[in-house]
DRENVEXGU-471146 format. One record per residue (C-alpha): residue number from 0; residue in three letters; x, y, z. Coordinates in nm, 2 decimals, decimal comma, always signed. Layout:
NODE   i  aa     xx     yy     zz
NODE NUM Ala      X      Y      Z
...
This chain:
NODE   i  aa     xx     yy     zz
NODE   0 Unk  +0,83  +0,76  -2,04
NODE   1 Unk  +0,57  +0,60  -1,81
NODE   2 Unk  +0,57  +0,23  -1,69
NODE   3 Unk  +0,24  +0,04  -1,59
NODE   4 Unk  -0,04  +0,27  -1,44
NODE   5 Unk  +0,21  +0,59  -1,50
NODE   6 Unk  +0,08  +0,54  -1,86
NODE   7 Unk  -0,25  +0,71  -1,71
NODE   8 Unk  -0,10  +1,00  -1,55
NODE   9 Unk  +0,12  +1,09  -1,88
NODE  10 Unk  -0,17  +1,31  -2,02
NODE  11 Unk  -0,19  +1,51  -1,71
NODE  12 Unk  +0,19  +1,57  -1,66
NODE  13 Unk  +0,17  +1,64  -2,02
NODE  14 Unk  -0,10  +1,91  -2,00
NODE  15 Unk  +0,12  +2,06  -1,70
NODE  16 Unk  +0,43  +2,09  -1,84
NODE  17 Unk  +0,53  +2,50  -1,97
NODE  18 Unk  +0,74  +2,35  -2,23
NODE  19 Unk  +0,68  +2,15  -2,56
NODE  20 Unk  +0,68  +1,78  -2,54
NODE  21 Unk  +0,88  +1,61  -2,83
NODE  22 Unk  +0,74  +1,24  -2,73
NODE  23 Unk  +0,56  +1,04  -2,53
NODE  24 Unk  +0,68  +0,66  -2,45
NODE  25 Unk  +0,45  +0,40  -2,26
NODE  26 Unk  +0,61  +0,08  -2,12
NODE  27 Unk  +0,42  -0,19  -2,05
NODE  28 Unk  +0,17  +0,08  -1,97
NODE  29 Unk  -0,18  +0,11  -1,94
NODE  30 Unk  -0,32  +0,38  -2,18
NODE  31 Unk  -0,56  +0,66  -2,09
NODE  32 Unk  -0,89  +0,68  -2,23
NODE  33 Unk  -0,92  +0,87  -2,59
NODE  34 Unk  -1,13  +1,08  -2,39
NODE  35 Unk  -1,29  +1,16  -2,06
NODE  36 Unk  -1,14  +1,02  -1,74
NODE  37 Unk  -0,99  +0,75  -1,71
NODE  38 Unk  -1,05  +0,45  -1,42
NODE  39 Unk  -0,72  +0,39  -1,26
NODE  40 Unk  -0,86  +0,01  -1,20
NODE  41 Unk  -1,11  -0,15  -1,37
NODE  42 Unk  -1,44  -0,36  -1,13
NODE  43 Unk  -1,23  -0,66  -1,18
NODE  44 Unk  -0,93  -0,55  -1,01
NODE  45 Unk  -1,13  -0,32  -0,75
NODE  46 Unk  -1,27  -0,67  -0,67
NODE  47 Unk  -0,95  -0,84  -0,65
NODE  48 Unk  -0,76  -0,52  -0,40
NODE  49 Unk  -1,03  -0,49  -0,19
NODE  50 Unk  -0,97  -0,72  +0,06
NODE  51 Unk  -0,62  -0,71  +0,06
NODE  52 Unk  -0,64  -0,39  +0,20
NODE  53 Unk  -0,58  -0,29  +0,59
NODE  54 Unk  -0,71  +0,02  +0,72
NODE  55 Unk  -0,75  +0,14  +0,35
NODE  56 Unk  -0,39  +0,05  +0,26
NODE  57 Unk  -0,27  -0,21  +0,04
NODE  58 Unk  +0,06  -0,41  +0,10
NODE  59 Unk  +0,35  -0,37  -0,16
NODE  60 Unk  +0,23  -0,46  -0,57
NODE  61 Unk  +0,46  -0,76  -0,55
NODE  62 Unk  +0,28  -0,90  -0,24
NODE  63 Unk  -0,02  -0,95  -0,41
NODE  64 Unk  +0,05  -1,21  -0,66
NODE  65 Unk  +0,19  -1,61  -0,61
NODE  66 Unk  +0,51  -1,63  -0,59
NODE  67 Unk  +0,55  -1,83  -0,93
NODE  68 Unk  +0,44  -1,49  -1,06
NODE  69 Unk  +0,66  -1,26  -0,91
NODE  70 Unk  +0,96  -1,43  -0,92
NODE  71 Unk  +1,03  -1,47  -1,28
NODE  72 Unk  +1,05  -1,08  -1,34
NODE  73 Unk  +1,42  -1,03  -1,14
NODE  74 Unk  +1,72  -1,19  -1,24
NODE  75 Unk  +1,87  -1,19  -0,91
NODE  76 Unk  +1,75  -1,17  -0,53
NODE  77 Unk  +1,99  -0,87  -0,52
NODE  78 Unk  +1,76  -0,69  -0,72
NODE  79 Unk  +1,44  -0,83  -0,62
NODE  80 Unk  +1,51  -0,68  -0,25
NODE  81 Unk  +1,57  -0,36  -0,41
NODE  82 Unk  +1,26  -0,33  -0,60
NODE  83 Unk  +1,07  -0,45  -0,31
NODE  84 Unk  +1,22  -0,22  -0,04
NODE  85 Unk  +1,15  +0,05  -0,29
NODE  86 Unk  +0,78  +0,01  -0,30
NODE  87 Unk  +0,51  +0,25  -0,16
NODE  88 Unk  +0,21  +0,10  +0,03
NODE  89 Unk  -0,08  +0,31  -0,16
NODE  90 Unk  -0,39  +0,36  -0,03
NODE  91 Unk  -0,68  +0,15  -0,19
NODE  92 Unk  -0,84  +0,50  -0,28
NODE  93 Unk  -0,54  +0,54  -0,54
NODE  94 Unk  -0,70  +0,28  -0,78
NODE  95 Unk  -1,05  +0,40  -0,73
NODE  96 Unk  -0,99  +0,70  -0,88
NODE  97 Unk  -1,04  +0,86  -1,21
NODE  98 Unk  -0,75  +1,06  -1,43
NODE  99 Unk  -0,87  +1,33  -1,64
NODE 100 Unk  -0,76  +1,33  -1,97
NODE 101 Unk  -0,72  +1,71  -2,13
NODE 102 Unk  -0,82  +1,73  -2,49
NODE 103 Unk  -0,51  +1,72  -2,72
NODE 104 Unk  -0,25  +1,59  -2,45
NODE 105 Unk  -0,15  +1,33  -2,75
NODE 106 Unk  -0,04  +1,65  -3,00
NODE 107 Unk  +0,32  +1,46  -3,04
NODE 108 Unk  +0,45  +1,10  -3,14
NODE 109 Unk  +0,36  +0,88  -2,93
NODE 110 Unk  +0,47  +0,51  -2,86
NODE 111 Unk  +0,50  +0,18  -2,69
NODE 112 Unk  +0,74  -0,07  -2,58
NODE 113 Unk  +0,52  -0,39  -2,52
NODE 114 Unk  +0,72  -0,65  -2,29
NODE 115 Unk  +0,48  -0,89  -2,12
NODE 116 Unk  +0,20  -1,07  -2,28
NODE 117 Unk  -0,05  -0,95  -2,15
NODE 118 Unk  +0,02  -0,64  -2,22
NODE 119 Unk  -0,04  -0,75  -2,60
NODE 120 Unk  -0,38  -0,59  -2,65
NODE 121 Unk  -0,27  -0,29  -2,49
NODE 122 Unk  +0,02  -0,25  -2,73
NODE 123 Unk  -0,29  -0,32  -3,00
NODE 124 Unk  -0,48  -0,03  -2,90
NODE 125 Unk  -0,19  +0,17  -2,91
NODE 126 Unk  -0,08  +0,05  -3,26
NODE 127 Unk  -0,47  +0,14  -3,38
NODE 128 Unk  -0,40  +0,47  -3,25
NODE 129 Unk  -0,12  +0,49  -3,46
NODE 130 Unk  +0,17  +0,53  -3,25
NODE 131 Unk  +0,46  +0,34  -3,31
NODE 132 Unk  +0,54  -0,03  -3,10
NODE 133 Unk  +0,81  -0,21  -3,06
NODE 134 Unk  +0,86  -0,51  -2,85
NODE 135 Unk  +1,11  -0,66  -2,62
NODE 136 Unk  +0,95  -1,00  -2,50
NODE 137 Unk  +1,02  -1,02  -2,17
NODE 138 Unk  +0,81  -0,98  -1,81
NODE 139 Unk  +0,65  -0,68  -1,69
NODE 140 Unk  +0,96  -0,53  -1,49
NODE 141 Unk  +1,19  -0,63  -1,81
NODE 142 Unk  +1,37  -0,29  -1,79
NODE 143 Unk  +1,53  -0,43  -1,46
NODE 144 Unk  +1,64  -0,78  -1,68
NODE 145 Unk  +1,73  -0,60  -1,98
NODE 146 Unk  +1,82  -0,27  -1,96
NODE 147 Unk  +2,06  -0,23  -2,26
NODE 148 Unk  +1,85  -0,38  -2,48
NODE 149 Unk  +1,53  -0,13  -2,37
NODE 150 Unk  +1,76  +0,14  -2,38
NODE 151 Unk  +1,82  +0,05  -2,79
NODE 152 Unk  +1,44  +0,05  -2,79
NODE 153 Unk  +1,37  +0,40  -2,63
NODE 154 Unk  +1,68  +0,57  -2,84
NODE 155 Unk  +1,52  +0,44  -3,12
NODE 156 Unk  +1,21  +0,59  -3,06
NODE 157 Unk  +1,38  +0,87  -3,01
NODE 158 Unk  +1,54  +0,95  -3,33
NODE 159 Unk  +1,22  +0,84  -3,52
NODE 160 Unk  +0,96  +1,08  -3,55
């Protein structure tokens, strides 16, 4: 299961794995390219990180949007102090990179749990692929919010091939 720009990585962790892989899940995720590499950030973001970042680092994900964004995705400031404590500092280099994508990573069901909206057209791509979606509305750190019910979601996805 990957989460946000994991969903890039899964193709490579796939390819480097000495075991079979019975399923793939992306959450909220952003998809890797049907093939070639894959731009961790698009121009648009590049444009928006740059300046944020001191000495080549960039201060916690959560720092960089308003408030009025961040807020709504934790359900308590208990949590919210967690997540945030929990957060690397990543280099700006990190999104300026490009993730191979080896041929026939995507040899197993695949799927995707679509939470936030704007994560819809993602979840679209994914569906024209056809893996299976499912969606839990919610905001991009839902899991946190509603765990139980993303749980159901990712069992589900489980038993069905």
């Amino acid at each position: 299961m990957a989460h946000s720009n994991a969903g890039l990585f899964l193709p490579v962790m796939r390819a480097g794995l000495d075991h079979p892989v019975t399923g793939s899940v992306f959450v909220d995720a952003a998809l890797p390219a049907r093939t070639g590499p894959t731009p961790v950030a698009s121009p648009e973001l590049l444009e928006f990180l740059t300046p944020m970042a001191v000495n080549g680092t960039l201060p916690r994900w959560t720092d960089w949007w308003d408030e009025a964004d961040v807020a709504p995705m934790f359900s308590d400031p208990t949590t919210r102090r967690t997540v945030i404590e929990e957060q690397p500092t990543l280099p700006l280099s990190f999104y300026e990179q490009h993730i191979p994508v080896p041929d026939g990573w995507d040899d197993h069901p695949c799927s995707y749990l679509l939470f936030a909206p704007q994560y819809e057209d993602v979840a679209t791509e994914a569906r024209e692929r056809g893996w299976r979606v499912g969606h839990l509305p919610g905001e991009h750190l839902h899991q946190i919010i509603d765990p139980e019910g993303t749980a159901r979601i990712l069992i589900e996805f489980a038993r069905t091939p």
